[in-house]
N, C-alpha and C positions, 0 to 999 in steps of 0.2 A: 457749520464750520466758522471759528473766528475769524477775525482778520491777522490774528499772531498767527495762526495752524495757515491761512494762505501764504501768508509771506514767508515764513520759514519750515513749516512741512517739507520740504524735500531738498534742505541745504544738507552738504554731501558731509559723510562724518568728518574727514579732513580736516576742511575749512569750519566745521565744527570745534573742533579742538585748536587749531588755531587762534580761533575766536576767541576761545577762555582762556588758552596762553595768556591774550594781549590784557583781555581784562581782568585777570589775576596780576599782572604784571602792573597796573592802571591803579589796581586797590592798592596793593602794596607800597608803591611811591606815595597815594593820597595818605595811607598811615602814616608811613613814614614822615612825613612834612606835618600831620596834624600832632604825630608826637612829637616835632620837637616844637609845634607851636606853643601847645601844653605846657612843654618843660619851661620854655623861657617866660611864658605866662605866670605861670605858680613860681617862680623861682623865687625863693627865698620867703615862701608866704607858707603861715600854717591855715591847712584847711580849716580848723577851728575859726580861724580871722573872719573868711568869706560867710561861715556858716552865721557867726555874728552879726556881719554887716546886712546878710539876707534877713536876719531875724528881728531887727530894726528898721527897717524898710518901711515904705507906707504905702499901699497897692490898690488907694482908693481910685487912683486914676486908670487902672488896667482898663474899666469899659471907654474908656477916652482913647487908648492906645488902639486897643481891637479897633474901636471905629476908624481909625486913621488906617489900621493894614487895611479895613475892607476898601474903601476910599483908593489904596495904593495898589493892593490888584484891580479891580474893577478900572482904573486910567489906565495900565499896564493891559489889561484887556482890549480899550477903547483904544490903544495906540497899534496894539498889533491887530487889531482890525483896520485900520486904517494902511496900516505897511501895507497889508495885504490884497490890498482893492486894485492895484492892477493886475493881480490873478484872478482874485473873484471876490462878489460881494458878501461879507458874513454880517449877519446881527453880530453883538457884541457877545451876547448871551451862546453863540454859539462856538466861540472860541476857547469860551471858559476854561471846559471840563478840559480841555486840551493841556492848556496854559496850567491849571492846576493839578494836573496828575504828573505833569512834566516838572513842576516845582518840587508834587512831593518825593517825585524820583530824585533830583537833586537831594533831598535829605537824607535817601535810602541805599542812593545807588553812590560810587565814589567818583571824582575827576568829575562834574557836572556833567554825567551820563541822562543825568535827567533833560538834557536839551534835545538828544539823540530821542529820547521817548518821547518828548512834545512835538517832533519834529511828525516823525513815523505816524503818530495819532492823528494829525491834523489830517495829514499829503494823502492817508488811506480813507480817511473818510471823507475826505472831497475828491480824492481820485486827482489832486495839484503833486506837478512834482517835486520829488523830497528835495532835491536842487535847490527850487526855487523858493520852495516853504523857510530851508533853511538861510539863504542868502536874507530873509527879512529878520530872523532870528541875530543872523551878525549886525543887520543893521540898528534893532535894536540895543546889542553890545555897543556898537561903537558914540549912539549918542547917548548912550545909559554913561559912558567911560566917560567922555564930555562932560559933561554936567556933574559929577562925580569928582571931575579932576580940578572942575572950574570950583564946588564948594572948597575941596583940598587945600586950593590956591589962596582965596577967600581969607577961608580960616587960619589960613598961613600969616597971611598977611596980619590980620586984624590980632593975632597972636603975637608979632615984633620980632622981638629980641629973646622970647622965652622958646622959641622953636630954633632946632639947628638949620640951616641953610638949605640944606638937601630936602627940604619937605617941598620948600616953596618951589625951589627950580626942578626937582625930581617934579613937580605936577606940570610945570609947563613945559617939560619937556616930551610927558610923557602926554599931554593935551595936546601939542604941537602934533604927535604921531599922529593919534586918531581922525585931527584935522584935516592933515593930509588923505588920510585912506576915506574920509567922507568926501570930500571935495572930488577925489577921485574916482567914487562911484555917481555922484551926483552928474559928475561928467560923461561916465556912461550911460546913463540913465539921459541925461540931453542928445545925447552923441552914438544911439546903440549903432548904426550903420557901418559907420569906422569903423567901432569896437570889432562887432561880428567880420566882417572883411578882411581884419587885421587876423581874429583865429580861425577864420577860414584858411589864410594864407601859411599860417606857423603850422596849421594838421593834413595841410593837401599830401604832405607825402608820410604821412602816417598811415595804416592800414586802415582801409575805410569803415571797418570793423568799429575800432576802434575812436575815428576819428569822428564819426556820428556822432555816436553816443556823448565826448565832450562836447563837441556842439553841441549837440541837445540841452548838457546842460546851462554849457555857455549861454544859449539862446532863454533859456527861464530865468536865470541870473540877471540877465538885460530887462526882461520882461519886469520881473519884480522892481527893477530899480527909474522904472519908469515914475515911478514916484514925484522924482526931483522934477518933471514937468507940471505937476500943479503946485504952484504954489502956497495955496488956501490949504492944501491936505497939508504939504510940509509943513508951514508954520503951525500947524495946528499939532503937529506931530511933537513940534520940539517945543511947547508949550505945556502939553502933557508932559512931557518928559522933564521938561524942568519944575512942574507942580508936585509930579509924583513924588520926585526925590526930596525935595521940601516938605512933605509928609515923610518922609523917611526922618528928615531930620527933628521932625515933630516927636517920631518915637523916641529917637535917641535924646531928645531933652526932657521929655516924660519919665524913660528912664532913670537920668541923671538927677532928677527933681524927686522921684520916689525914695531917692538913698540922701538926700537932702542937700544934695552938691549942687548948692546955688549959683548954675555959671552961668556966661554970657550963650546967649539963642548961637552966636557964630561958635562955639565951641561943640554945637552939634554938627556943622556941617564940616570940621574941621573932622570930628570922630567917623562922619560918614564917607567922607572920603579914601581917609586910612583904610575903614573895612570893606570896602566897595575894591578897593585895586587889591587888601587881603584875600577875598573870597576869589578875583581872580585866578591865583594858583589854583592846581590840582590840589584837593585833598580829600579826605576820606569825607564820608557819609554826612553832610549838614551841616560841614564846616566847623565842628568841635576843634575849639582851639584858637582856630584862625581869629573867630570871632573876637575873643578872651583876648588876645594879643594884639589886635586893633586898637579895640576900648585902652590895655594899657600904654602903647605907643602914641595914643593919640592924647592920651589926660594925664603922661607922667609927668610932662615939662609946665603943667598949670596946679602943682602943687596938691593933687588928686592923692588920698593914700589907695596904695596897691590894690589892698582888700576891697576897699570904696567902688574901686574902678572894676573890677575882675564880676563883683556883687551886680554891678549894674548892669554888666554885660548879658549875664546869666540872667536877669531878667529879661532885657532887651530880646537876647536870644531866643530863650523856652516861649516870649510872647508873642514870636514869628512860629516856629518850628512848629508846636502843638497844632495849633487852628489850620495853617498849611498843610501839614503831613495829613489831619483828620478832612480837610475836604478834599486832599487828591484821592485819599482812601476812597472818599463817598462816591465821588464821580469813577472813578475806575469799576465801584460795586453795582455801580448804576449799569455799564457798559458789560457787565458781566466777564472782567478779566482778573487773574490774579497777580498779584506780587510776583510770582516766579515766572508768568508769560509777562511780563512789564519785565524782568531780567533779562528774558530771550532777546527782545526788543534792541538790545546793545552791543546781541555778541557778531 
């Protein structure tokens, strides 16, 4: 028996069907939002234009690009092993398969459903629970958003007068949030005693039934965010985190240099942080769209023609998606699961 046929073998039809309500209801909004990313993307452009600018392109650099994703999962790897060391200790190499079939579920599945399958993968095969696996997942969000919002800012800046107003302060305000909610796990994570005493006291007169089980997961929440007491791991955490996404911005200037848009290195971190707060939203399967409407929001106001911008995207894009999708495929074939139990996995 798998580990999909234990977990979900005996959910009751009901809650079955509820279940694919929500996530019919889940795909539907991600379309929606990725068509109109699309629409405002292409607006006013002939596909003929983009089919041009891809057909002029120069792709010598692609084994340069690949090396830099492998480089950006493999620290994305090394950091969520580390999140994860006050639950338990993993090699690096065994978080992988997790991390990447959870990625390629992002591509396949819509609304980044694919976190909900990295989550489940990991928590069942270390037997850690999903509570706690997932609370290192947000904490990875929230400094993946940081650094993210700090290049946005960055390249706000170093851009002037050629950016509207709303980019720069839209990042620090929305930097300012994240700060806050780290700050304030870092605090529980010092301080769990309080914390847990404090929801001990809000669920004393909730049915004990009930009021366990959020302890419970209250208490692995706290566990995971034990973190913020070593030091040495944390700065090493947000070290990778700040290296990775500088190879992100590595590809996006790869990109931009394939289609011959000779711009300044901070015009990459200004594109990555556009599409890093884009891919945010819910949307369909892989981010179609989203992506496309980043690259042009982020290269319209530096004199970038449409087609230029949209062509590069679609490189940038297909040269994550592909090699992603085919190693979450591989590890998933490894583990002997299919696409359709990786569906179950979210309802």
């Amino acid at each position: 028996m798998s580990i999909l046929d234990e977990t979900y073998g005996n959910v009751p039809r009901a809650e079955s069907i509820n279940a694919g309500r929500k996530t019919v209801l889940k795909a539907l909004t991600g379309l929606l939002l990725t068509a109109t990313c699309l629409y405002l993307a292409f607006r006013g452009l002939e596909f003929g234009e983009v089919m041009h600018s891809l057909g002029r392109a120069s792709y010598k650099a692609a084994p340069v690009y690949l090396a830099l994703l492998f480089a950006f999962f493999w620290l994305k790897a090394l950091r969520w092993k580390l999140l994860l060391l006050p639950l338990c200790r993993f090699q690096t190499t065994d978080v992988i398969p997790s991390m990447m079939i959870g990625f390629m579920g992002n591509n396949v599945l819509p609304a980044h459903l694919g976190e909900v399958v990295r989550v489940v993968m990991l928590s069942r095969r270390s037997s850690l629970s999903k509570t706690a696996v997932f609370s290192t997942i947000m904490l990875e969000r929230l400094m993946d958003m940081m650094v993210v919002l700090l290049f946005l800012v960055v390249g706000a800046r170093m851009a002037g007068n050629r950016l509207p107003d709303w980019v720069g302060s839209g990042g620090l305000i929305l930097g300012a949030c994240c700060l806050a909610l780290l700050l304030g796990a870092g605090l529980v994570g010092f301080f769990p005693r309080p914390f847990l005493r404090g929801a001990m006291k809000v669920f004393e007169r909730v049915p004990e039934r009930l009021s366990s089980k959020v302890l419970g997961s209250v208490t692995s929440v706290t566990q995971a965010l034990e973190l913020a007491r070593n030091p040495k791991v944390l700065l090493a955490v947000v070290s990778i985190s700040i290296l990775k996404w500088a190879l992100m911005a590595g590809m996006v200037y790869i990109s931009l240099e394939s289609f011959r848009l000779h711009l300044p290195f901070w015009v990459s971190f200004l594109v990555v942080g556009v599409c890093a707060v884009a891919v945010t939203v819910p949307s369909a399967p892989g981010f179609f769209g989203v992506i496309q409407l980043g690259f042009w929001v982020g290269l319209q106001f530096l004199g970038v023609e449409k087609a230029d911008a949209i062509a590069s995207s679609v490189y940038y894009h297909l040269g994550q998606y592909i090699p992603v999708t085919a190693a979450g495929l591989y590890y998933l074939n490894r583990q002997g699961i299919s696409l359709g139990q990786v569906r179950n996995l979210t309802d």
